[in-house]
VOGU-3710 file (C-alpha; in Angstrom, 3 decimals, decimal comma):
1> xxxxxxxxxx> 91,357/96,417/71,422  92,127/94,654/74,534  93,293/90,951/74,225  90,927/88,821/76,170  92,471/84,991/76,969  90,778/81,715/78,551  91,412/83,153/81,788  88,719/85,323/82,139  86,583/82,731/81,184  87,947/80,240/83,026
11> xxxxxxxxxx> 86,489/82,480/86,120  83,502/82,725/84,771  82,609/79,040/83,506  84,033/77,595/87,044  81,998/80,423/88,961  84,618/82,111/89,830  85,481/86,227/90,345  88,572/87,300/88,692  90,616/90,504/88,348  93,227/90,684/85,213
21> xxxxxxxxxx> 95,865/93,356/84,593  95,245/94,120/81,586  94,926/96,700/78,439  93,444/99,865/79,836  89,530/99,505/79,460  89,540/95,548/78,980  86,685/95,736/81,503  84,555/97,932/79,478  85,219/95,984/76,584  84,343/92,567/78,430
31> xxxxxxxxxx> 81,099/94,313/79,265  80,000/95,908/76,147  81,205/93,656/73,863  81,150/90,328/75,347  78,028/91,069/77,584  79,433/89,961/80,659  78,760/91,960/83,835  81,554/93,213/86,615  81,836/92,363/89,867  81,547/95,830/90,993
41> xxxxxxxxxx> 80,338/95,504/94,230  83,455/94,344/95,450  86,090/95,666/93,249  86,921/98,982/92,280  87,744/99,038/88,419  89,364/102,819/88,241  92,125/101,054/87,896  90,780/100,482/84,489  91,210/103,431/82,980  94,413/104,415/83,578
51> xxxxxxxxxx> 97,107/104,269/80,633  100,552/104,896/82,837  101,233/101,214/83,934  102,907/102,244/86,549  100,101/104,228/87,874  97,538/101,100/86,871  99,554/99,010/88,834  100,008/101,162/91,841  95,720/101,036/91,640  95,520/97,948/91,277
61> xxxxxxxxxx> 97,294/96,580/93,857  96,154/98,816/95,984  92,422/97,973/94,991  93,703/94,312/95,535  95,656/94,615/99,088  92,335/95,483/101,161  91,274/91,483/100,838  94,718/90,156/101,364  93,879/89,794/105,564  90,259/88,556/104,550
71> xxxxxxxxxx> 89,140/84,940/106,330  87,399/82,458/104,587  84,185/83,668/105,419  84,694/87,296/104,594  85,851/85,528/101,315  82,261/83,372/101,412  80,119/86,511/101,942  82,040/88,815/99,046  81,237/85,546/96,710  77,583/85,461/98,081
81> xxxxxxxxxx> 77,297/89,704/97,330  78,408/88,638/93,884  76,749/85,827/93,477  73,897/87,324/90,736  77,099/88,475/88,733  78,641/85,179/89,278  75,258/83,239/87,647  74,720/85,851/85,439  77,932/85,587/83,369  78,050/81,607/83,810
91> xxxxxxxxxx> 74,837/81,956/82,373  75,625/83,977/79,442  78,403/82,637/78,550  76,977/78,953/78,678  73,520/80,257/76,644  76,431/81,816/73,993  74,940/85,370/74,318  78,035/86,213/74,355  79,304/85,292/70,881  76,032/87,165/70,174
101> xxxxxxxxx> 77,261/90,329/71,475  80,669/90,378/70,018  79,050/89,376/66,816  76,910/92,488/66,331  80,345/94,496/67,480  82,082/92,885/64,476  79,364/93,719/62,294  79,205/97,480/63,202  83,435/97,597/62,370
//
């Protein structure tokens, strides 16, 4: 299983959008497991599912490079798209749904 650290959730409690290089599928495992939505209107998480790491990080950084010319307010209106996420997984994790969800995947393993 994917290792998830404060990171992610130091994204999510400060409001925050984050991207993580990670195990392959950590993002399907933050959703289905921990509950907590992707930004997916902004980033494109094929990346995800690729095992080579050399290929993953070939996608991901080139995922990652179309923002790095972005202004501050292309940067304010790709927050404000995500914004729903961006409540919605502050929300969750504050309302500890999400130790709900990994708590009924513990129980089914």
């Amino acid at each position: 299983h994917p290792f998830v650290t404060e990171k992610p959730l130091y994204s999510i409690v400060t409001r925050g959008l984050f991207v993580a290089y990670a195990q392959p599928n950590y993002y399907n495992y933050m959703e289905h497991h921990f509950g907590f939505k992707r930004y997916d209107r902004i980033f494109d998480y094929s990346f995800d599912s690729i095992t080579n790491p050399i290929e993953r990080t070939v996608a991901l950084i080139s995922m990652l490079s179309k923002f790095q010319n972005l202004s501050q307010d292309d940067w304010t209106d790709l927050y404000r798209i995500e914004q729903d996420t961006i409540d919605f997984n502050h929300d969750h994790y504050y309302s500890n749904n999400y130790m709900k969800h990994l708590s009924q995947y513990c129980e089914k393993n």
